[in-house]
N, C-alpha and C positions, 0 to 999 in steps of 0.2 A: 939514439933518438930517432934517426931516422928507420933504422932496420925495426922499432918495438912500430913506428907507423904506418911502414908496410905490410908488417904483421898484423896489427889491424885491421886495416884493408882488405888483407887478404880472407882475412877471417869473418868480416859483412860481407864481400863477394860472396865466399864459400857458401854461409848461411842462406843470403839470399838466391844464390842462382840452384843449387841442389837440390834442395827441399819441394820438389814439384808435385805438393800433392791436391789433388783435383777435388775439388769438394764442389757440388752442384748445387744449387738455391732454383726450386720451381715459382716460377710465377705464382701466388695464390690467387682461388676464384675470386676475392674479396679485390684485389688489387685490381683482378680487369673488370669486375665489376663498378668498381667505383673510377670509370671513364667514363664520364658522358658519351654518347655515341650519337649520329646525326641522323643515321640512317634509320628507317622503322624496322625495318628487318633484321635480324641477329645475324653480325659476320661472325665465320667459325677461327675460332683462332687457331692460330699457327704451331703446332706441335714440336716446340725444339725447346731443350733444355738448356737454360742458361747458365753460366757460372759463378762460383758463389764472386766478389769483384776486389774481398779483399781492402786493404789500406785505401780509403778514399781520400782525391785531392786538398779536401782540407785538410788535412792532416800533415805536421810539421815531418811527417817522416816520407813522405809520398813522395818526394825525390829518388830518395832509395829503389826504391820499385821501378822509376822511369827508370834510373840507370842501370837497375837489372834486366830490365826490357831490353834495353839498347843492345847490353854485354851478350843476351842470348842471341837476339838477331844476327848480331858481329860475326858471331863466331858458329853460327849455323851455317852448315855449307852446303847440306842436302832440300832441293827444292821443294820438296812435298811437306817438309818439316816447316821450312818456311813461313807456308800456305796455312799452316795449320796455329801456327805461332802466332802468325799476322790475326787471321781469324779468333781465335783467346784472346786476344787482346782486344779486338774489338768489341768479341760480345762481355769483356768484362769491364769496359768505358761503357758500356750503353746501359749495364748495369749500374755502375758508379752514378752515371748521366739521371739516370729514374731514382735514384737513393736523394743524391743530391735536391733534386726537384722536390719531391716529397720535403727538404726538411727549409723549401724555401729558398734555394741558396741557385738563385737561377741561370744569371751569367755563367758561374763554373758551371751550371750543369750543362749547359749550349756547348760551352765549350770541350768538355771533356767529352759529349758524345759527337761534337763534330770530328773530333782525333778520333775516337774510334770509329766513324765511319772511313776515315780517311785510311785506317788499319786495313778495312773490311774493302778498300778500292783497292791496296796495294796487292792481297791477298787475293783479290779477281783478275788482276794484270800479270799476276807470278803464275797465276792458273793459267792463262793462256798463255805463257811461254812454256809450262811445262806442256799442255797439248800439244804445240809445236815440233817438239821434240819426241812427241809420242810415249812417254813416258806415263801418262795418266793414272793413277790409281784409279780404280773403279771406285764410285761411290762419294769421291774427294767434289766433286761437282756438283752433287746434288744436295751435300754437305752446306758447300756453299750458298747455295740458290734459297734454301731454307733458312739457313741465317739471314739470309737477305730477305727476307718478306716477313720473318719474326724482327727483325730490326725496326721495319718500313711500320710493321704494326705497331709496336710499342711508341717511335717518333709519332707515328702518328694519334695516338691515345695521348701524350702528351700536349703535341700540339691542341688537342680537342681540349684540354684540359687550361691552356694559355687564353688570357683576356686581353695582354699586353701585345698590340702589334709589331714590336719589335721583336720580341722575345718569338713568336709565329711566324715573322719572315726568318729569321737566323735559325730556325728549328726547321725550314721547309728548302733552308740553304743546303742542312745536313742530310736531308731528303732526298736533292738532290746529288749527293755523293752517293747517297744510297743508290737512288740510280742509276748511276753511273756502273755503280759496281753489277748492278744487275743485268745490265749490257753487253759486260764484261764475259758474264759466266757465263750467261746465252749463248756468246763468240764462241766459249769454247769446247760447246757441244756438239 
C-alpha cells in the first residue's frame, strides 16, 4: 500500500516537474486596447513576451503546480537558474492575475499577482547577490528591468480598469513590490 503511494507520487512529481515546455501567449492589440488610459497621449508599450500561465488558481488541481514550483526552487542550486525560475513564475502569476480579472474573480486575482510580484522581488534580490559575486550573465539584468515595467504596465491597465477602491489600493500595494523589485535591479547594475 504504501510503496503503490509512493509510486504515485513519484510519478505526478516526475510528470509535473520534467515536462518543461515553454509555450508563449502575446498580449493581443485588442486586450491593451480595451484599457482605458488617463493620459491623452499614447504610451508605447513594453515589448516583452509573456508566458502562456498554464493551470489557473481556481482550479482544483493548481496545488499541484505550487508544489512543483516549490520542488524546482528546492532543488535548484545554480543561481542564475534561480533568477530565471523566480522570474517564470512571476510573469506567469501576472498572467493568471489578468486571465482571472477578466473572468471577474477579483480577490484571487490581487492575490495571485501580488505572489508573483513577490517572485519578481525575490528574483531582483538573487540578482544582486549574484553581481556581488561577479558572476553576472550578460543580458540577465536587463531581462529583468523589462519584466519589471511590462509588469508595472499591465498592474497598471488593471488598476485603470478597477472602480472599486479597495481592489485599487491592494493592486497599487503589488505596485509597490514592483517597485521594489525595480530598485533592486537598478543596484545591480
Amino acid at each position: 500500500m504504501i510503496r503503490r503511494l509512493f509510486i504515485a507520487i513519484f510519478c505526478l512529481l516526475f510528470i509535473f516537474i520534467f515536462p518543461q515546455v515553454s509555450v508563449y501567449a502575446v498580449l493581443s492589440k485588442t486586450t491593451e486596447a480595451s484599457i482605458p488610459s488617463i493620459t491623452l497621449t499614447p504610451t508605447p508599450s513594453v515589448e516583452y513576451t509573456l508566458p502562456y500561465p498554464g493551470i489557473l488558481p481556481d482550479s482544483p488541481l493548481y496545488f499541484l503546480k505550487v508544489l512543483r514550483d516549490h520542488i524546482l526552487l528546492f532543488f535548484t542550486k545554480d543561481s542564475v537558474r534561480k533568477v530565471q525560475l523566480n522570474l517564470l513564475f512571476s510573469d506567469k502569476r501576472l498572467v493568471m492575475g489578468q486571465q482571472l480579472w477578466d473572468k471577474n474573480e477579483y480577490n484571487l486575482s490581487i492575490d495571485t499577482i501580488t505572489k508573483g510580484e513577490k517572485y519578481l522581488l525575490t528574483a531582483a534580490v538573487e540578482l544582486n547577490d549574484i553581481k556581488k559575486t561577479g558572476d553576472l550573465p550578460p543580458g540577465l539584468a536587463d531581462k529583468l528591468d523589462l519584466a519589471a515595467k511590462k509588469h508595472e504596465e499591465i498592474i497598471n491597465g488593471i488598476n485603470a480598469n478597477s472602480n472599486d477602491k479597495n481592489y485599487s489600493k491592494r493592486l497599487l500595494d503589488a505596485l509597490g513590490v514592483t517597485h521594489q523589485a525595480i530598485q533592486q535591479i537598478a543596484a545591480s547594475r
